[in-house]
C-alpha positions in Angstrom: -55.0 89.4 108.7 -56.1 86.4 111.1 -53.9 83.6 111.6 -54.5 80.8 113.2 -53.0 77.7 114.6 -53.0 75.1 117.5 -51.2 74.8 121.2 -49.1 71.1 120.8 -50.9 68.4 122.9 -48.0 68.4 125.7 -48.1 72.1 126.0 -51.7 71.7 126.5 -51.5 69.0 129.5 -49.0 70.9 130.9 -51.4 74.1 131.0 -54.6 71.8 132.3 -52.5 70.4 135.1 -50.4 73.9 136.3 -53.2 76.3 135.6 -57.0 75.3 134.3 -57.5 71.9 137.4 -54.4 74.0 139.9 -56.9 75.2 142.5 -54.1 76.5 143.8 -53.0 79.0 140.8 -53.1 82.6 141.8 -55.2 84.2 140.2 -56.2 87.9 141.1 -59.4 89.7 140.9 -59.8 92.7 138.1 -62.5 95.4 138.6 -62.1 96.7 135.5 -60.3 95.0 133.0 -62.4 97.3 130.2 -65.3 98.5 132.3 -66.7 97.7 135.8 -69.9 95.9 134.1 -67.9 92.4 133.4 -65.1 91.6 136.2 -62.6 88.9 136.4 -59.6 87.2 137.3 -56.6 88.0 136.2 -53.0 86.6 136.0 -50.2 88.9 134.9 -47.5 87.2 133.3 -45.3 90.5 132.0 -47.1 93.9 132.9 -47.5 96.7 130.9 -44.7 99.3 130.4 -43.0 102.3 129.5 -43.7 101.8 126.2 -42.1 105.0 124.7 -39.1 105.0 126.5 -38.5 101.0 126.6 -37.8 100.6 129.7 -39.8 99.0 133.0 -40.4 95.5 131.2 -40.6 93.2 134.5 -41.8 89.2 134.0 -44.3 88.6 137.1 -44.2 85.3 136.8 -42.8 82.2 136.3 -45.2 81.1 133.4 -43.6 84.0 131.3 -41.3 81.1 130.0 -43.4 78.5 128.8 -46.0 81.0 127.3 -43.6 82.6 125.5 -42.3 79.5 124.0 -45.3 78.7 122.9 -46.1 82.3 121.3 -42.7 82.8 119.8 -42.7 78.5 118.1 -46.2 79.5 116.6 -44.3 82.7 115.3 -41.5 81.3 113.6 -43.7 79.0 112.3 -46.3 81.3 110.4 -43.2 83.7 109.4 -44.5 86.5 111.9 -41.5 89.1 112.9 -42.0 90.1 116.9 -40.3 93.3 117.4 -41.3 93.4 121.1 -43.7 91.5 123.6 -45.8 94.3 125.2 -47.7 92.4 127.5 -48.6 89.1 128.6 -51.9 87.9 131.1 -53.9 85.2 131.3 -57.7 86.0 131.9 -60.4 84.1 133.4 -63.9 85.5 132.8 -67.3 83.8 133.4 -70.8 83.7 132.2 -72.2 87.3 131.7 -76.2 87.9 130.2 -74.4 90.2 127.2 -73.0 88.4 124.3 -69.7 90.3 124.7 -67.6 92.6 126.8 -67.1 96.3 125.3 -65.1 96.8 122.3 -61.7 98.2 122.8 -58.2 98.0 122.0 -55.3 97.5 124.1 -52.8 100.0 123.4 -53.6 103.3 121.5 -50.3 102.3 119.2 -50.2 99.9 115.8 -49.6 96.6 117.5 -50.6 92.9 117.2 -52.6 90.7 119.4 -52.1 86.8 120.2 -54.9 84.8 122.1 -54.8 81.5 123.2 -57.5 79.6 124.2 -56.7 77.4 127.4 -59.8 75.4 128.3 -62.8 74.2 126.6 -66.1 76.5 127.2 -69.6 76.6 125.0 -68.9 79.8 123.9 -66.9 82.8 124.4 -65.8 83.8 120.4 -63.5 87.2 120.2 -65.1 89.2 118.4 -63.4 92.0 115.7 -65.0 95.2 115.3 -64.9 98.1 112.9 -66.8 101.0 114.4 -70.0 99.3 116.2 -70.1 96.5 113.6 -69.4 93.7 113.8 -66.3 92.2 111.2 -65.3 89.2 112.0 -66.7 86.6 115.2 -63.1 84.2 116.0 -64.9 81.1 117.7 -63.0 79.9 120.5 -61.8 76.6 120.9 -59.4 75.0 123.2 -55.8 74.8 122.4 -56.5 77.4 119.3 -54.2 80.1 119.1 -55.1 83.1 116.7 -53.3 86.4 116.0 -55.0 89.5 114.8 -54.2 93.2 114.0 -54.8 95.6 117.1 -58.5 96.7 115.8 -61.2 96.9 118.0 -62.3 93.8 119.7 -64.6 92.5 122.3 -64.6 88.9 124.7 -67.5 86.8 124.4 -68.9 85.4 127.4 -69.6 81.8 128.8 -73.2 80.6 128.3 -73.5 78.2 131.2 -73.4 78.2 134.5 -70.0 77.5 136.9 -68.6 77.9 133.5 -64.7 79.5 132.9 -63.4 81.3 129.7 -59.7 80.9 130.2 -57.3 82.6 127.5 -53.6 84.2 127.5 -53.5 87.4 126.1 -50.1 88.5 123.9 -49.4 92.2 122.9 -46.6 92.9 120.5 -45.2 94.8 118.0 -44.1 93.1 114.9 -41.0 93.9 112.6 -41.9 96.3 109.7 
C-alpha cells in the first residue's frame, strides 16, 4: 500500500537552508550505492546495523533528530506502527542517460520504506517493480513524502543538466 503525504512548510525551509543551498553540508561520495553504473553523494544519518542481534544502531549525524520528527509526525498521522528505524540517509543523485537506477531492495527482510523528496527536480519518479515490470511509477515532487512496502524499486534520474535529485531515505520495520 502507498501512502502519501507532505513535509510542513517550516520543515521544508529549514531543509533548503541547512542542506539543499548549505554548500557547506557534507556530503560523501558513494561508488556503489546499487551498482557502480550510477554514483552519488551520500549523507548517512543512522547506518545500517546488526539487524538480527539488535544491536550497533549508531546516529551519524545531527540531522537524525529533525528527520525523524518529521518521519515519525507523518506516522502518527497516517496510523503507521514503527517497530524499528533501520536506516536513515539522504541521497543526492544527478542526471543519468537511463530512466532509472537498477531495481533492488534494501534489506533481504519484510520491511517498509519512507522517501522524502527534499528539492524540486524535472523528474526523478521511484519506481515499484514486480519482477522486470514495471507496477507502479511514484512521481516525485518536493516536500512529498511517500511510504511503500519493501518490494523492488528503482531511482529515477534528473533529466537536465547541473540538476540534483535530493531525497531522505527511511527503512523500518512496522508493528504486526
Amino acid at each position: 500500500m502507498l501512502i502519501e503525504g507532505k513535509i510542513s512548510k517550516t520543515d521544508m525551509e529549514i531543509i533548503k537552508e541547512k542542506i539543499i543551498d548549505n554548500k557547506h553540508f557534507p556530503w560523501y561520495w558513494l561508488d556503489e550505492p546499487v551498482t557502480t553504473k550510477y554514483p552519488g553523494m551520500h549523507h548517512v544519518v543512522m547506518p545500517r546495523y546488526n539487524y538480527a542481534a539488535n544491536e550497533g544502531c549508531i546516529i551519524n549525524s545531527p540531522c537524525y533528530g529533525f528527520f525523524n520528527k518529521i518521519f515519525l509526525d507523518f506516522c502518527k498521522e497516517k496510523k503507521i506502527k514503527v517497530k524499528r528505524i533501520l536506516r536513515v540517509q539522504l541521497n543526492l543523485t544527478w542526471r543519468f542517460r537511463a530512466k532509472y537506477s537498477k531495481p533492488h531492495t534494501d534489506h533481504d527482510f519484510k520491511h517498509s520504506n519512507c522517501i522524502l523528496y527534499l528539492n524540486h527536480f524535472s523528474k526523478g519518479s521511484t519506481y515499484l517493480f514486480k519482477g522486470n515490470k514495471v507496477l507502479k511509477e511514484i512521481k516525485a515532487e518536493e516536500g512529498k513524502i511517500v511510504v511503500f512496502p519493501g518490494i523492488s524499486h528503482a531511482t529515477g534520474f534528473c533529466k537536465k543538466e547541473n540538476e540534483k535529485r535530493i531525497i531522505c531515505v527511511i527503512t523500518f520495520e512496522e508493528q504486526e
